[in-house]
C-alpha distance (Angstrom), angle and dihedral (degrees) to the residues before:
residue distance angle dihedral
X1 . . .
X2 3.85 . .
X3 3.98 92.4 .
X4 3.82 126.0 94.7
X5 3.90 90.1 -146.9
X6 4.05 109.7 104.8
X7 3.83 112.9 -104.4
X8 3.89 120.7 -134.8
X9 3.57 115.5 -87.2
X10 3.80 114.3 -121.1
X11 3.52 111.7 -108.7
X12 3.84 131.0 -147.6
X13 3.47 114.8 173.6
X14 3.67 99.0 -173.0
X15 4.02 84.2 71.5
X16 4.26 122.6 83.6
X17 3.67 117.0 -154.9
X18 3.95 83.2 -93.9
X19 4.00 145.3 -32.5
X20 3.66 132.8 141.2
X21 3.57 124.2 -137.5
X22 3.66 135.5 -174.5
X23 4.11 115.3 -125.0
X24 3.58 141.1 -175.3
X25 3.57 113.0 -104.0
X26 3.72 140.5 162.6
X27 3.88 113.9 -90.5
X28 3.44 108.7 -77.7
X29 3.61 97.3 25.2
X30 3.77 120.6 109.0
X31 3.55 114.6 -79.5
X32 3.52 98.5 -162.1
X33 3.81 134.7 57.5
X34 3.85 118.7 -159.5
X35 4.23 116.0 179.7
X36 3.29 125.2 -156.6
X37 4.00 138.4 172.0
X38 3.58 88.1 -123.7
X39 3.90 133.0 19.7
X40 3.65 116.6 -151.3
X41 4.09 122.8 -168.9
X42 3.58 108.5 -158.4
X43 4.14 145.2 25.8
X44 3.38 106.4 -141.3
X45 4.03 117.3 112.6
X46 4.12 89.7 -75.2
X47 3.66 90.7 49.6
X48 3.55 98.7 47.9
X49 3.82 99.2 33.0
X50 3.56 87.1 67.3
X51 3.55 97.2 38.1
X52 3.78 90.2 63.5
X53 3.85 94.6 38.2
X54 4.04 86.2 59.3
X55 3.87 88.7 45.1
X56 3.48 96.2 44.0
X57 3.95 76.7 53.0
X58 3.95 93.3 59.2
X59 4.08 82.4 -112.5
X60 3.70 110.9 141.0
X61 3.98 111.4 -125.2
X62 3.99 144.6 170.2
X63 3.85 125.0 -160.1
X64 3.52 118.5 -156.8
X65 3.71 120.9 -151.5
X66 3.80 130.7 -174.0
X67 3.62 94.7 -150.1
X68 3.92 119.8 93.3
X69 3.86 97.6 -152.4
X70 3.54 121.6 31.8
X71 3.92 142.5 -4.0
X72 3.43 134.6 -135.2
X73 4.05 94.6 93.5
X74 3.70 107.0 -139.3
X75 3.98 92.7 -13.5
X76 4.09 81.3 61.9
X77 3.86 117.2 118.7
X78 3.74 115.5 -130.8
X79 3.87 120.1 -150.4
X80 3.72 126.9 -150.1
X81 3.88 123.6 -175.3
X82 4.37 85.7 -41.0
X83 3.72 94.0 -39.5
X84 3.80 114.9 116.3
X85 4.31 125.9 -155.0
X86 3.07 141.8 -166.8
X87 3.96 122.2 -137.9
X88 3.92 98.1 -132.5
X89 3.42 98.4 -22.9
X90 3.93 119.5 -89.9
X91 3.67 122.6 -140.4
X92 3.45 114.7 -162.0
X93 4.23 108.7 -136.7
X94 3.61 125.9 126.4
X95 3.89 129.0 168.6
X96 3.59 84.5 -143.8
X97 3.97 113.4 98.6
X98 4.11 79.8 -163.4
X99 3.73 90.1 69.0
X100 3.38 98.8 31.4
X101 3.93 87.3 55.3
X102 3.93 87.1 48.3
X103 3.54 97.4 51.2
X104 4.23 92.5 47.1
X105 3.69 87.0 46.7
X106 4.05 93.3 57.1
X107 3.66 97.8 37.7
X108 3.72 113.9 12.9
X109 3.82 106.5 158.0
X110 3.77 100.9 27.3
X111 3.43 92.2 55.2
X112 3.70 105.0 99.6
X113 4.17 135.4 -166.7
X114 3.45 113.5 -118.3
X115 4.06 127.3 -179.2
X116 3.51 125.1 -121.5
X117 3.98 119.8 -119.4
X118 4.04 111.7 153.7
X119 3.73 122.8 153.8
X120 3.56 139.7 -177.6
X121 3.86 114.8 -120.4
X122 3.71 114.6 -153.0
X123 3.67 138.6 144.8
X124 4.25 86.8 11.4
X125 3.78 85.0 -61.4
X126 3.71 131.7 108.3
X127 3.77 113.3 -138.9
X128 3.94 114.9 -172.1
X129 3.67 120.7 -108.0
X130 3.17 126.1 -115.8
X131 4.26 79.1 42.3
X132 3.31 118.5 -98.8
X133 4.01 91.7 -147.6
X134 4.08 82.5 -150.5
X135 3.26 100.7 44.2
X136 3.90 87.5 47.8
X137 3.55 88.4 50.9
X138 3.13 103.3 61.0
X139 3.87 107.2 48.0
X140 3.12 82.3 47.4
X141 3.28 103.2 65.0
X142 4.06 142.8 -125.4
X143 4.43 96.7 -78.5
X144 3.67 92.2 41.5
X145 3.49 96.9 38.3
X146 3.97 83.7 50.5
X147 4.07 94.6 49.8
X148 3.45 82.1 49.0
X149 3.81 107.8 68.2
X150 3.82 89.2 34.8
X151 3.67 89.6 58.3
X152 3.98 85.5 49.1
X153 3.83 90.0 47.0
X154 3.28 86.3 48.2
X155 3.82 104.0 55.9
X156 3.94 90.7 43.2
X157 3.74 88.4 57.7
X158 3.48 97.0 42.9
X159 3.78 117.1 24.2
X160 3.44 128.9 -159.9
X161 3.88 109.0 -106.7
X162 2.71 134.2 -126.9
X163 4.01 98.3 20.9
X164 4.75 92.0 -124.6
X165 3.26 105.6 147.2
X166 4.27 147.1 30.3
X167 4.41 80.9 -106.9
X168 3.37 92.0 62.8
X169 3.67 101.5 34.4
X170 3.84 90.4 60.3
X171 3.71 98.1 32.8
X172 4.16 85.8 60.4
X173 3.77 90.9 48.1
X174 3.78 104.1 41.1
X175 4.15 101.9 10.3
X176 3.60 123.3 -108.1
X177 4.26 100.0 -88.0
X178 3.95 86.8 63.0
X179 3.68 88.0 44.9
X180 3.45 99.5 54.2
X181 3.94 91.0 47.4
X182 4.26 103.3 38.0
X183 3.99 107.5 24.9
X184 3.92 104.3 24.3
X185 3.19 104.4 66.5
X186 3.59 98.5 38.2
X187 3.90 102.6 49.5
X188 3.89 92.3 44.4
X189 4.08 84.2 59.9
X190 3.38 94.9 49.7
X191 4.00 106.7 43.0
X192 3.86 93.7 29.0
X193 3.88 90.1 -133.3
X194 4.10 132.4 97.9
X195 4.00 107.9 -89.6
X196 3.99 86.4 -124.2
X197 4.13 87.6 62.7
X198 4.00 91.6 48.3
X199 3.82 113.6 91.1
X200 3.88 114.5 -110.2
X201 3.92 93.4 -126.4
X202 3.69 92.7 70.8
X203 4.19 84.1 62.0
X204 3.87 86.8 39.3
X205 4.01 86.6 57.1
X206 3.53 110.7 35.9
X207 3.63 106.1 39.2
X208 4.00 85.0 29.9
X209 4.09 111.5 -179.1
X210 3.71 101.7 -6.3
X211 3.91 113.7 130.3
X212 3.76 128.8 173.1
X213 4.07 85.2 -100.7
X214 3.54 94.1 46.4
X215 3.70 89.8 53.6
X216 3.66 91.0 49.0
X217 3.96 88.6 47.9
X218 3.66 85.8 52.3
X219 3.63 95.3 51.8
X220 3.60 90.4 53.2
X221 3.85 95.2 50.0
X222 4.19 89.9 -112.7
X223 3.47 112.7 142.0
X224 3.75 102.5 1.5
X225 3.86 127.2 179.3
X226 4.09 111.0 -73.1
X227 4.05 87.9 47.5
X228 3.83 93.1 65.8
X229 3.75 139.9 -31.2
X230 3.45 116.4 -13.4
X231 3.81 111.1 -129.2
X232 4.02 107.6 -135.6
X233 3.62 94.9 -139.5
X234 4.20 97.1 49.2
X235 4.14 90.9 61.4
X236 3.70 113.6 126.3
X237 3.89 94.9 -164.0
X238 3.66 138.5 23.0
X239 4.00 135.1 168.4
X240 3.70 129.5 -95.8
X241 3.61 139.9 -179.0
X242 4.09 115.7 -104.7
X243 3.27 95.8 -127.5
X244 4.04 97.5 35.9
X245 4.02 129.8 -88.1
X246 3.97 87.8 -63.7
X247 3.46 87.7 76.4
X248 3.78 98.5 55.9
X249 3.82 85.5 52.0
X250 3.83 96.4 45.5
X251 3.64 89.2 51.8
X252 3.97 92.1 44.2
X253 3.87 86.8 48.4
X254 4.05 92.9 50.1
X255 4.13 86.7 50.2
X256 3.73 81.6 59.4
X257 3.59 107.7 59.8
X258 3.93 86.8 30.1
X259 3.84 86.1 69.0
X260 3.75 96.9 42.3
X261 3.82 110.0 -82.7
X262 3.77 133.2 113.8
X263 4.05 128.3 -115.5
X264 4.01 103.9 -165.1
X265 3.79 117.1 -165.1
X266 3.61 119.9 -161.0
X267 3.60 99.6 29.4
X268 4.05 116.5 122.6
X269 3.28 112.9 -167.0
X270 3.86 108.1 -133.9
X271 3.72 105.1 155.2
X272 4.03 133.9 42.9
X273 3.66 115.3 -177.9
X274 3.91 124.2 -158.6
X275 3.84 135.0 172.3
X276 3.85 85.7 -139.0
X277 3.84 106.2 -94.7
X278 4.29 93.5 52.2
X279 3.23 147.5 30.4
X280 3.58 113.8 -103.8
X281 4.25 114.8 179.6
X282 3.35 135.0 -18.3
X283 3.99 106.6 -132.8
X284 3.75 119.9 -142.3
X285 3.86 140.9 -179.3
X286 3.88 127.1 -169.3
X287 3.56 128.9 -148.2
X288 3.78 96.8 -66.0
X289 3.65 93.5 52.8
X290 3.86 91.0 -102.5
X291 4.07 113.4 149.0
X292 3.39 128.5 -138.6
X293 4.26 119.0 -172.1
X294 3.66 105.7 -146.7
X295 3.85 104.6 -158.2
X296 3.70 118.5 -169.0
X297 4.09 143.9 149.7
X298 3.87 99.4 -123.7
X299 4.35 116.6 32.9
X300 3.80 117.3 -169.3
X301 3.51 117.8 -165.0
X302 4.02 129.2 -154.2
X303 3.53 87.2 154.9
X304 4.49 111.1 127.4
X305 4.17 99.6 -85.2
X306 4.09 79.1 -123.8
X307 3.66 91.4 68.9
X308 3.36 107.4 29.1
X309 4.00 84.5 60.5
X310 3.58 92.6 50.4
X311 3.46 98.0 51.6
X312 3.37 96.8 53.6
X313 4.25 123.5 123.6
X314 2.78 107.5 -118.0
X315 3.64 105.5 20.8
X316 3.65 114.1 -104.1
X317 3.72 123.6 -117.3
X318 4.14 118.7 -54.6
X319 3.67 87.4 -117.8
X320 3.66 96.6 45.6
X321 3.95 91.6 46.7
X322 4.18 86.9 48.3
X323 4.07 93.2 52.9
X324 3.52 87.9 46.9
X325 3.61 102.1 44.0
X326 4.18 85.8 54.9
X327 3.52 85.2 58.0
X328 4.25 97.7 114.5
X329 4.11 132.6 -164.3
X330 3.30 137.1 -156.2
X331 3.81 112.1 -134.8
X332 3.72 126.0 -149.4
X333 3.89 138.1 -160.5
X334 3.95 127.9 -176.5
X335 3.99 122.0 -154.7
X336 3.76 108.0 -149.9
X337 3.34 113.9 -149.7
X338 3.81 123.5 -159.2
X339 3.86 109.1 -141.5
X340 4.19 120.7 -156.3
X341 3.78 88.0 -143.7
X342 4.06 124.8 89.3
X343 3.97 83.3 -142.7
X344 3.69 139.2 43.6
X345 3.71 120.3 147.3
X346 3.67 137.3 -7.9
X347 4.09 95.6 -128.8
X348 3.73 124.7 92.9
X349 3.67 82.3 -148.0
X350 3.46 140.8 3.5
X351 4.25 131.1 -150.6
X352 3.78 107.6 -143.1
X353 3.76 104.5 -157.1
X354 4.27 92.2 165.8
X355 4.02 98.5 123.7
X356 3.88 82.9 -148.8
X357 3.50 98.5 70.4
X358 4.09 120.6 58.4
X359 3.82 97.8 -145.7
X360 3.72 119.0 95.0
X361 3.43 107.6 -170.4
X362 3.78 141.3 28.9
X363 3.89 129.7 -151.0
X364 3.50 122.6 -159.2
X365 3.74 101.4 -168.4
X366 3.58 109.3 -179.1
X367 4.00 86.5 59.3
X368 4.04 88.1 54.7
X369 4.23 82.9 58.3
X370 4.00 123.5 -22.1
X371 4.02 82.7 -137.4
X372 3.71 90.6 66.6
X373 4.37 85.6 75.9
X374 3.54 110.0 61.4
X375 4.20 94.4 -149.7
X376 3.77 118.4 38.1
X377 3.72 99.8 -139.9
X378 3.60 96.0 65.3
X379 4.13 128.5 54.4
X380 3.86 138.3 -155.1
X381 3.38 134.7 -138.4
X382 4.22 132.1 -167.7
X383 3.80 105.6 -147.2
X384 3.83 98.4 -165.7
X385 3.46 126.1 -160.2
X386 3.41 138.7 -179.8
X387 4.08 139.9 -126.8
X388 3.60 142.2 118.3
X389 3.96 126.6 -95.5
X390 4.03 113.9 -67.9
X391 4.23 97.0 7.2
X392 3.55 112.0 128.2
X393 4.19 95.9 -80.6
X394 3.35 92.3 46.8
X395 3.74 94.3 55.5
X396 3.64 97.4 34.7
X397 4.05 117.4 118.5
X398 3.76 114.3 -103.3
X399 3.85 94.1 -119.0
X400 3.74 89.5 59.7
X401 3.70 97.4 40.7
X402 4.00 82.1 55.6
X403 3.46 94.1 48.9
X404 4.05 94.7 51.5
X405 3.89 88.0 47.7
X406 4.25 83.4 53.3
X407 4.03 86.7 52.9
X408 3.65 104.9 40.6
X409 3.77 90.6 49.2
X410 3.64 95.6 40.6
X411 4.53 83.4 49.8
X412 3.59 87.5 50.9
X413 3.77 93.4 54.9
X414 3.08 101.5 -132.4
X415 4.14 105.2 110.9
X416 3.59 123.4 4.5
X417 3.23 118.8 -116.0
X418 3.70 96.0 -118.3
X419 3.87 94.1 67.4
X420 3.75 93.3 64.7
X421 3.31 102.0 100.0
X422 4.08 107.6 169.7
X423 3.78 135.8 -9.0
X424 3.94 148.6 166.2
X425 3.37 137.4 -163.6
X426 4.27 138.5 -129.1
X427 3.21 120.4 -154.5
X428 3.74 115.4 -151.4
X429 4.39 116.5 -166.5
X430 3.71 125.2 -166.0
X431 4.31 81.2 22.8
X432 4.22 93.1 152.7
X433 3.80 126.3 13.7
X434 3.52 100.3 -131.4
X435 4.05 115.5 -118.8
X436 4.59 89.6 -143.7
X437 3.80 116.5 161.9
X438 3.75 95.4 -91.1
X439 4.05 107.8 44.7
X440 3.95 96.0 88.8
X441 3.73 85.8 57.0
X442 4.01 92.1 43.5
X443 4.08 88.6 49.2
X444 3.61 91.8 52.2
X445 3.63 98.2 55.1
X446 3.75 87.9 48.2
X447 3.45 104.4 52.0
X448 3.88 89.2 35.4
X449 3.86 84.6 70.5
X450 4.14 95.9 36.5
X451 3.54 91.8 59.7
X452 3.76 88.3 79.9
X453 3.49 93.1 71.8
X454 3.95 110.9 88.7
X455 4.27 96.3 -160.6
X456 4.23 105.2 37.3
X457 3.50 117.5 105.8
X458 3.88 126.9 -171.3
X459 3.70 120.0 -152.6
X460 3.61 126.6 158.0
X461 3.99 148.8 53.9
X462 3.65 87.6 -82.8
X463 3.42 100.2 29.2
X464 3.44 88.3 58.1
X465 3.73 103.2 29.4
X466 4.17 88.9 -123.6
X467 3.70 111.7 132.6
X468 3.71 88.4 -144.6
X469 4.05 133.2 135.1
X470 3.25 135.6 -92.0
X471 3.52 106.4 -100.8
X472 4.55 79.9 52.2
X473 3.84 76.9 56.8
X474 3.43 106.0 45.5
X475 4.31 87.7 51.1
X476 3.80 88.4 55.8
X477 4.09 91.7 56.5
X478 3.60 96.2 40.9
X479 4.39 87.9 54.4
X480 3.57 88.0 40.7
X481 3.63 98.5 52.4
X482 4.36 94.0 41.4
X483 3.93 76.7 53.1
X484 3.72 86.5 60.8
X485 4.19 93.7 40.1
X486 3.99 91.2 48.6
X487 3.74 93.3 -112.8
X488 3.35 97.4 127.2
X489 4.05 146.3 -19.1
X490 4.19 102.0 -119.2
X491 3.20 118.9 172.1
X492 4.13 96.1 -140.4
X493 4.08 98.2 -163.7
X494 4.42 75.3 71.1
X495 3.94 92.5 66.1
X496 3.85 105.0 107.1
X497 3.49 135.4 -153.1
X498 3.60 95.6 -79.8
X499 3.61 96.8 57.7
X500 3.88 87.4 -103.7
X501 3.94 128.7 130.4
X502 3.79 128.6 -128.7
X503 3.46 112.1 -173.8
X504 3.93 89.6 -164.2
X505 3.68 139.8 9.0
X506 3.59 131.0 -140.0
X507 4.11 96.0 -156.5
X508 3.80 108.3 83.9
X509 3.81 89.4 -156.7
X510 3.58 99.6 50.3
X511 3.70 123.0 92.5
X512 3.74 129.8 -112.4
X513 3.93 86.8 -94.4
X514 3.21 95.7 73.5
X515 3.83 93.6 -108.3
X516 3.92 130.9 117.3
X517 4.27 107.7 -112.7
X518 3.35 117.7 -168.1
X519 3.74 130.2 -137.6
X520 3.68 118.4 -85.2
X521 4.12 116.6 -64.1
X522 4.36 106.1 -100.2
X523 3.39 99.4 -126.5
X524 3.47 94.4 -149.7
């Protein structure tokens, strides 16, 4: 790593380009062995972006994907009775001309433009998002309006210092009254946590150069994108594919057996076996509890760093297993709701920061495309909420997870209840690696002891516990896999959250993203 110069490949000469064979084994042992140049563990966009990079490449390659049905991981589109969704919702904008390139070259034509409207709903009042600070200002009235610039005057004055945590990252860029009422709220439904115990780079990343002035430049057209950066969260239109991400992924899938490599569904990956200096098979078993050994030169992992720790053979060190086991996720499941009414709201999505309602988000979904409804008098919405494996929404039936979504949006006004006529729900684990005051530490220890391993690759937001986006993703695989071709020696943990790579930084206390981490939130 650090060098531009291509690295040798490993080479195991016991291994074709690929075969399968069936072998003898104990019970319970994997009765059949598949090689491949490369093993991949995953199909979401990291898996398969490198997957078709290696392909395209001539490089024999497998990925192996837990799901029965469908890749694409969370960037998958579900299907119920005609009606598409989304799982989050997934603009597709990069920085990167590299993934913007990729993405044209998979889809081209059926990728569409679609504008930008999101707004924040609070207090039975929609507020535009990014804020307007005028707009805010007055629905909000005269007093609050007034607290609010003399918190803002406030926190310029007197900063919080040092910058620890996402409270006082926001409260120094927006002051703490406009805190309390447009980020609190929000980010404590979806993490689960108190903003004051969520580390400050998560803020620094997502919402990454927006200030309460630059929002109020924005507003009034000053300094728009094209005359310097453009700030992620400020675009007014992005592209998406007409029949939802899935599509992109289907397609990018196809291109990958179409050039010789293998896309197995069904396949969880629940044991990776190593002599201690490699990587030697990735060890599967499908729904029937039939194994499969996937044996390979190169292995790329977007598996969760939780798993892929726990599955490996033999176990990895007690402190290695412990840092990863205190790795934590946020889960995530969306109700969609099918509405008896060809029109709803103008949004593509809506933030819901009412504290009387449990949902966090809203997707409108035939405003991301009109093809993702199959019949043009009705709508469909994704009421998305936010909780961690086996709470109380997790486990909740489906009926009555339905029913709540009929309440809340009937509370919020903005469909009656009795034009719901059908839903279901997804439920999506291991959704958001969660950014708490001890995972930088726990991701150190674990790729302090990975390293040793000359032919694993991590890509991914799980695989690298970054809650980043796709296109940050997508950059990962296609380094990891030119690491595999000898094109180059990237280090991929220096990929940052624009999908850009920095081969070194010149701030000692920022991490190898690119992005300044702060020491570990004082409890106290």
């Amino acid at each position: 790593m650090g060098s531009d110069q291509p690295r040798p490949a490993t080479t195991r000469s016991d291994l074709p380009p690929h075969r399968w064979q069936r072998v003898d084994r104990p019970e319970g042992e994997p009765a059949v062995v598949e090689s491949f140049d490369a093993v991949i563990a995953g199909a979401g966009p990291a898996g398969l972006t490198a997957a078709f990079e290696l392909t395209r490449h001539g490089r024999p390659c497998v990925v192996v994907e837990a799901d029965p049905e469908r890749v694409g991981g969370i960037s998958r589109t579900d299907v119920y009775k005609g009606y598409r969704f989304d799982i989050g919702g997934h603009r597709f904008f990069s920085k990167s001309a590299e993934v913007n390139a990729f993405w044209d070259e998979i889809l081209g034509g059926d990728l569409l433009r679609r504008p930008r409207l999101s707004r924040i709903f609070y207090d039975r009042k929609f507020f535009h998002y990014p804020l307007r600070p005028v707009d805010a200002l007055l629905k909000l009235g005269p007093i609050k309006s007034a607290r609010i610039l003399a918190s803002y005057l406030k926190a310029r004055l007197r900063p919080v210092e040092p910058e620890r945590s996402f409270e006082d990252w926001i409260v120094n860029r927006f002051g703490r009254t406009l805190f309390e009422i447009f980020f609190k709220t929000y980010t404590e439904k979806v993490w689960g946590m108190p903003t004051s115990e969520i580390s400050a780079d998560w803020a620094a990343q997502r919402i990454k150069g927006l200030s309460l002035i630059g929002a109020a430049l924005n507003a009034l057209k000053v300094g728009r994108p094209g005359r310097g950066e453009v700030v992620k969260t400020l675009i007014e239109e992005f592209k998406y594919p007409r029949l939802g991400p899935g599509q992109m992924w289907e397609a990018a899938a196809d291109r990958v057996r179409q050039a010789g490599g293998a896309v197995h569904l069904g396949r969880r990956v629940d044991r990776i076996e190593h002599d201690g200096r490699s990587i030697t098979a990735f060890v599967s078993r499908d729904r029937d509890g039939r194994a499969t050994e996937y044996r390979g030169r190169h292995f790329i992992s977007t598996l969760p760093i939780r798993h892929l720790i726990a599955a490996m053979s033999p176990p990895a060190p007690d402190e290695v297993r412990q840092a990863a086991g205190g790795l934590r996720y946020r889960d995530f499941l969306t109700v969609v709701l099918i509405v008896d009414r060809p029109e709803t709201f103008p949004d593509t999505w809506i933030y819901v920061h009412e504290p009387g309602v449990r949902v966090g988000r809203i997707q409108n979904f035939k405003n991301w495309s009109p093809e993702m409804v199959p019949d043009p008098t009705t709508s469909s919405l994704g009421l998305e909420y936010f909780c961690f494996e086996g709470d109380d929404l997790w486990t909740m039936p489906d009926a009555d997870l339905i029913a709540l979504g009929r309440r809340e949006i009937a509370a919020m006004g903005l469909i009656p209840a009795s034009s719901v006529v059908d839903g279901c729900v997804v439920r999506m684990p291991k959704a958001y690696p969660v950014y708490d005051e001890t995972y930088r530490d726990r991701v150190a220890v674990v790729r302090g002891w990975l390293d040793r391993f000359d032919n694993l690759e991590l890509a991914g937001r799980n695989g690298m516990h970054k809650y980043n986006n796709q296109d940050h993703s997508m950059m990962t695989a296609l380094l990891a896999a030119r690491n595999i071709l000898g094109l180059g020696s990237y280090d991929t943990w220096r990929v940052n959250t624009d999908a850009e790579y920095h081969e070194q930084g010149d701030d000692p206390s920022a991490d190898t993203a690119g992005r300044a981490v702060p020491r570990r939130v004082d409890a106290t």
